[in-house]
C-alpha positions in Angstrom: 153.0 64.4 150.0 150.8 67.4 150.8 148.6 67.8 154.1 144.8 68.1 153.6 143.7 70.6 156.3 140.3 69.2 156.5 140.4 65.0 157.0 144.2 66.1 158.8 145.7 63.3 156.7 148.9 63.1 154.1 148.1 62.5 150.5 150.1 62.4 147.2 149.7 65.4 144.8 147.1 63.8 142.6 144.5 63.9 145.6 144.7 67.4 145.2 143.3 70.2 142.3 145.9 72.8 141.1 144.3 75.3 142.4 143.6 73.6 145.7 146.3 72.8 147.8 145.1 72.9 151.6 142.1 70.6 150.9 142.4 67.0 148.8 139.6 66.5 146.0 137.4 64.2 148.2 136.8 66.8 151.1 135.9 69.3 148.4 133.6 67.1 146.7 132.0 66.1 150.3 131.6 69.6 151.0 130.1 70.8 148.0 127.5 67.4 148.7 126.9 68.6 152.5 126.3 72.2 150.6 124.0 70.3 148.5 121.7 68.2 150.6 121.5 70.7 153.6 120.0 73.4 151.4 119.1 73.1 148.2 116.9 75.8 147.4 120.0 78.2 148.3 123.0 75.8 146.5 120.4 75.6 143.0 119.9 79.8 143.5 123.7 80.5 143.6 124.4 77.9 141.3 122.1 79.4 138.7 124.6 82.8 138.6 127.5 80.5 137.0 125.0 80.1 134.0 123.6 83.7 133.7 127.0 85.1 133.9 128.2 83.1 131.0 125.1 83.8 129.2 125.1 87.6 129.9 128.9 87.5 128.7 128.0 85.9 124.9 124.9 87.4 124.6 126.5 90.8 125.5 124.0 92.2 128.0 124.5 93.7 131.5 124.8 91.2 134.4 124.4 92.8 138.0 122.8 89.9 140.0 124.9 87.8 142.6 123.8 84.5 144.7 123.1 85.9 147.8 120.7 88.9 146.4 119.1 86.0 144.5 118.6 84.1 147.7 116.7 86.9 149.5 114.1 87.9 146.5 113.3 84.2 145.3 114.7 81.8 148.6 111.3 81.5 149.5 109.3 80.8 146.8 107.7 77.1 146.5 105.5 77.4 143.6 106.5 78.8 139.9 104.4 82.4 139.9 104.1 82.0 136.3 102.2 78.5 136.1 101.5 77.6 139.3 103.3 74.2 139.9 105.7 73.2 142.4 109.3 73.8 142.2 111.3 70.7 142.2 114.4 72.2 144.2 116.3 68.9 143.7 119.8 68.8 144.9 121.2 67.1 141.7 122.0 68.6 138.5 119.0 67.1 136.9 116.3 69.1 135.2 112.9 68.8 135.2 109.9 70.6 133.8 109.5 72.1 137.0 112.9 72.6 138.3 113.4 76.9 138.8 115.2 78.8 135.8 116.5 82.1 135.6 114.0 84.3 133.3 115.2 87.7 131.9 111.7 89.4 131.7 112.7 91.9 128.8 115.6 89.6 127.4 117.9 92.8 126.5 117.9 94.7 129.7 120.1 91.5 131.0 120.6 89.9 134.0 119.8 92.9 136.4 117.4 93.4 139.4 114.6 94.2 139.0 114.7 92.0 135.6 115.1 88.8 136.9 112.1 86.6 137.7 112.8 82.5 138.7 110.3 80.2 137.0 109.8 76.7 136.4 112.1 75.4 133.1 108.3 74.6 132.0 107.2 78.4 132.3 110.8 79.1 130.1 110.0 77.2 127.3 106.1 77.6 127.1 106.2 78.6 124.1 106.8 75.9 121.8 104.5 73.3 123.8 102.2 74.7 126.3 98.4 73.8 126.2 95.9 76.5 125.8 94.8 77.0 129.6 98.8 76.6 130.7 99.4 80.0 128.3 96.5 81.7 130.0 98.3 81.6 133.3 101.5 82.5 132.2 99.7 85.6 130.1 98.0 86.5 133.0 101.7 86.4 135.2 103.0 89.1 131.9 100.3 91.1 132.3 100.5 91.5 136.1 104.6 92.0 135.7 104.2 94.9 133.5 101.7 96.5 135.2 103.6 96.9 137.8 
């Protein structure tokens, strides 16, 4: 039997993860829920950094970006600056054509400041089926980005 430091009960080995042993599967999970619901815009941010870190590794370009840094440039954006539309900052894992995506603006500088722009999944994948007018925005949004 191992103690669970957080519900302060006693609970057989399989409660627990391997590399867990202070904390039984179902506080972690109810944690990681609280973490979820109470903020969402920062839990999809940091979560977002698992996925870019992969991606940077098998794609072999530089990675420099972290949760928190991602939290204080695009935290408080509500709208996708490349299209216009409304972020969906849903707590679950599901994605919509508006949920926020991580965009590398010049794909082999990496995941780097200064590179990294969040836009709707939409806005990611324009190319293959956006309408005219939707394109116009986002070419507008390129042109704007490089100028600057």
């Amino acid at each position: 039997m191992i103690y669970c430091v957080k519900c302060l009960k006693y609970k057989s080995e399989n409660h627990f993860h391997k590399s867990t042993k202070n904390r039984c599967k179902e506080c972690i999970s109810k944690y990681a829920r609280d973490r979820m619901h109470n903020d969402p815009v920062k839990y999809k941010l940091k979560a977002m950094i698992k996925g870019a870190r992969r991606r940077a590794k098998l794609q072999k370009v530089p990675f420099d970006i972290d949760g928190d840094w991602l939290v204080t440039q695009f935290g408080h954006l509500t709208h996708c600056p490349a299209t216009g539309v409304k972020f969906e900052w849903t707590a679950n894992r599901v994605k919509s054509k508006n949920s926020p995506t991580l965009d590398k603006f010049i794909p082999e500088k990496g995941y780097v400041k200064g590179n990294v722009h969040v836009i709707s999944a939409r806005a990611n994948s324009m190319k293959s089926n956006a309408s005219t007018d939707t394109l116009i925005m986002f070419a507008q949004w390129i042109l704007k980005q490089s100028s600057s």
